[in-house]
C-alpha positions as a Markdown table, in Angstrom:
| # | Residue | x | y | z |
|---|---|---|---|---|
| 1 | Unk | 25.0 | -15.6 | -1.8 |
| 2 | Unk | 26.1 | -14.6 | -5.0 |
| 3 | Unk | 22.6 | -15.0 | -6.6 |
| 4 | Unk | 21.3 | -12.8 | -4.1 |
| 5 | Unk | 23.7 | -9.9 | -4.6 |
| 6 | Unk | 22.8 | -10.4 | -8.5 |
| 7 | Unk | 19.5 | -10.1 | -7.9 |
| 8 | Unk | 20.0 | -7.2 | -5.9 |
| 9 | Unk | 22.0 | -5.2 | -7.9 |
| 10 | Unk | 20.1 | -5.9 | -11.4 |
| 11 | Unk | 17.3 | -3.1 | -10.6 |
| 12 | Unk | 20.0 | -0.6 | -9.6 |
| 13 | Unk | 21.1 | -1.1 | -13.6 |
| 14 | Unk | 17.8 | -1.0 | -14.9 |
| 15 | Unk | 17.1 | 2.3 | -13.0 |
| 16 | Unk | 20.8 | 3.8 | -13.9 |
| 17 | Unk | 19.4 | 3.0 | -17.8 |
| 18 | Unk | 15.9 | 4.7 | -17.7 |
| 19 | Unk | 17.2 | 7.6 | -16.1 |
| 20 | Unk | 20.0 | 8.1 | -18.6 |
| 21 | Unk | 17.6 | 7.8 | -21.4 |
| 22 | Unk | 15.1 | 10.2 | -20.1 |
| 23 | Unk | 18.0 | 12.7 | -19.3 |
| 24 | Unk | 19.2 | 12.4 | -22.8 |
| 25 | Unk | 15.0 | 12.9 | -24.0 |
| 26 | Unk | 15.4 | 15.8 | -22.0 |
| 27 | Unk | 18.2 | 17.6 | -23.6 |
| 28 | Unk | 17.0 | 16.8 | -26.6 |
| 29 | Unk | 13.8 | 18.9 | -26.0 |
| 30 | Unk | 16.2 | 21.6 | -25.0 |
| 31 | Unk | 17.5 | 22.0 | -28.3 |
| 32 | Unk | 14.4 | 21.4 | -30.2 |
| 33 | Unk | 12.9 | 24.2 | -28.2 |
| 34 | Unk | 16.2 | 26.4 | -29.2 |
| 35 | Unk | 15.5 | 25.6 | -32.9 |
| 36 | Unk | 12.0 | 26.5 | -32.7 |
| 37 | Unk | 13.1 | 29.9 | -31.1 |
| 38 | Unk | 15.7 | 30.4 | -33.8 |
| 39 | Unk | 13.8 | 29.8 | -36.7 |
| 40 | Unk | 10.7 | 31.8 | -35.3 |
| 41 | Unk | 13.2 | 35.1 | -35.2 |
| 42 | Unk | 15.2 | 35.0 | -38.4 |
| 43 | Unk | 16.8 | 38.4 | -38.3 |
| 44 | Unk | 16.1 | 40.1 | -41.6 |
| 45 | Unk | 19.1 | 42.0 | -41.6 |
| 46 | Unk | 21.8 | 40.3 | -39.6 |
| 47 | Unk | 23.9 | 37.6 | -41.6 |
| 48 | Unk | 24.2 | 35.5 | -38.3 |
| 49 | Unk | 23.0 | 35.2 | -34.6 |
| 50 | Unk | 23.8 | 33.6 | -31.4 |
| 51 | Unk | 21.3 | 33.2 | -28.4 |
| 52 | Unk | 21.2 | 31.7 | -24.9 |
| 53 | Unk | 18.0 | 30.2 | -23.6 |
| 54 | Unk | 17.6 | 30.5 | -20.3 |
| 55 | Unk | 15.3 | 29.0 | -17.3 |
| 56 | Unk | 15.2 | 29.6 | -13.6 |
| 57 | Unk | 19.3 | 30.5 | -14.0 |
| 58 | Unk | 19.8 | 27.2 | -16.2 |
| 59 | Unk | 20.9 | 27.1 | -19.7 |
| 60 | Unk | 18.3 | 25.4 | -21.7 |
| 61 | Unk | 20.1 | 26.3 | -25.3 |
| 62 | Unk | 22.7 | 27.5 | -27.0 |
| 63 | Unk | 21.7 | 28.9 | -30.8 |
| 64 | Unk | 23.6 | 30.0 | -33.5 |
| 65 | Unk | 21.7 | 31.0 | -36.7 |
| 66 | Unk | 23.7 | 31.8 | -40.0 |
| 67 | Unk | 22.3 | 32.7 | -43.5 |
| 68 | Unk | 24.0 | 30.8 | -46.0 |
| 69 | Unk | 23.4 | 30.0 | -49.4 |
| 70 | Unk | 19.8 | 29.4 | -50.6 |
| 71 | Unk | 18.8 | 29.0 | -47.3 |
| 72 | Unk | 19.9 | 29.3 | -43.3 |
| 73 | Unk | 21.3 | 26.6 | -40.8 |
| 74 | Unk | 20.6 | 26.6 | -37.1 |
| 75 | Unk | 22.6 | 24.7 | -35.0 |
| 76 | Unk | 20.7 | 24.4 | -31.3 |
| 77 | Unk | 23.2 | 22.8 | -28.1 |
| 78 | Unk | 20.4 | 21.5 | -25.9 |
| 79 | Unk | 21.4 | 21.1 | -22.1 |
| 80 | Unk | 19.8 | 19.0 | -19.3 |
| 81 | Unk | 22.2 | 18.4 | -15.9 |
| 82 | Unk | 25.4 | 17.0 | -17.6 |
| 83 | Unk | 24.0 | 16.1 | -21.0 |
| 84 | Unk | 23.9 | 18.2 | -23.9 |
| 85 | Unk | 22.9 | 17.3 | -27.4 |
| 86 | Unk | 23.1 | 19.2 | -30.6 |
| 87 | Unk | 21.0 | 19.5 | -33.6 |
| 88 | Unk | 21.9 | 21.0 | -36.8 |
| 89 | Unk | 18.9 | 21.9 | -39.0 |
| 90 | Unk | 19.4 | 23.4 | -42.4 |
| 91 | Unk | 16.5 | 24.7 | -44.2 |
| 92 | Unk | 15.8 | 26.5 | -47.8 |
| 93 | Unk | 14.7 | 29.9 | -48.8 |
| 94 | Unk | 11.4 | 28.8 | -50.6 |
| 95 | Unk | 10.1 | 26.2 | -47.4 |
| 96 | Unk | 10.7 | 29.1 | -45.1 |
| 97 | Unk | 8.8 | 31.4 | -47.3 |
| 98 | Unk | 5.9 | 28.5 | -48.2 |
| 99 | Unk | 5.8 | 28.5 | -44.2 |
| 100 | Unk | 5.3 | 32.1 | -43.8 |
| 101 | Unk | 8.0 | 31.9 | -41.3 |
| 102 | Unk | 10.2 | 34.8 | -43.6 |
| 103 | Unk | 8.6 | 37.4 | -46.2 |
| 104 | Unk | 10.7 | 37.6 | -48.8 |
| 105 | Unk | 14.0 | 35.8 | -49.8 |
| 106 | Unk | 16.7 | 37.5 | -49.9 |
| 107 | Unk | 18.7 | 38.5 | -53.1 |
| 108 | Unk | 21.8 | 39.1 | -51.9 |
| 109 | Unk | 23.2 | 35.5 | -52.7 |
């Protein structure tokens, strides 16, 4: 009897682990997608910026941009259901110039 029940309840693990993983994948995307938004509108005159992404009334990102420096950092909070996961990206002046992602670099250092 107790084999059975093992065998029984071994898929309901499996299925509990697959699901986690893609929800984490998920959230992860999230805040991938907020770093590509942050990084795509630098503000040219603002020192820092937060952001919300939202979709369909959920929140897909939190963003928070800050020049520091030689360069910016973007932290992105990616949600999914109850998961959230957060990526910190720091990147320098010349890359984001090289890029064509800023025009000039800034002076004020």
């Amino acid at each position: 009897m107790k084999l059975v029940a093992l065998f029984l309840l071994i898929p309901l693990v499996l299925s509990a682990q697959v699901s986690f993983s893609d929800d984490i994948d998920l959230a992860y995307t999230n805040a991938l997608k907020g770093v590509h938004y942050a990084i795509a509108n630098i503000p040219e005159r603002k020192n820092s910026i937060s952001k919300e992404l939202i979709d369909a009334d959920q929140m897909v990102a939190k963003i928070k941009l800050s020049k520091e420096v030689g360069g910016i950092s973007v932290e992105s909070i990616g949600y999914y259901k109850t998961y959230e996961v957060k990526i910190t990206v720091r990147r320098d002046y010349e890359s984001l110039k090289k890029e064509g992602l800023i025009d000039r670099i800034p002076f004020d250092e």
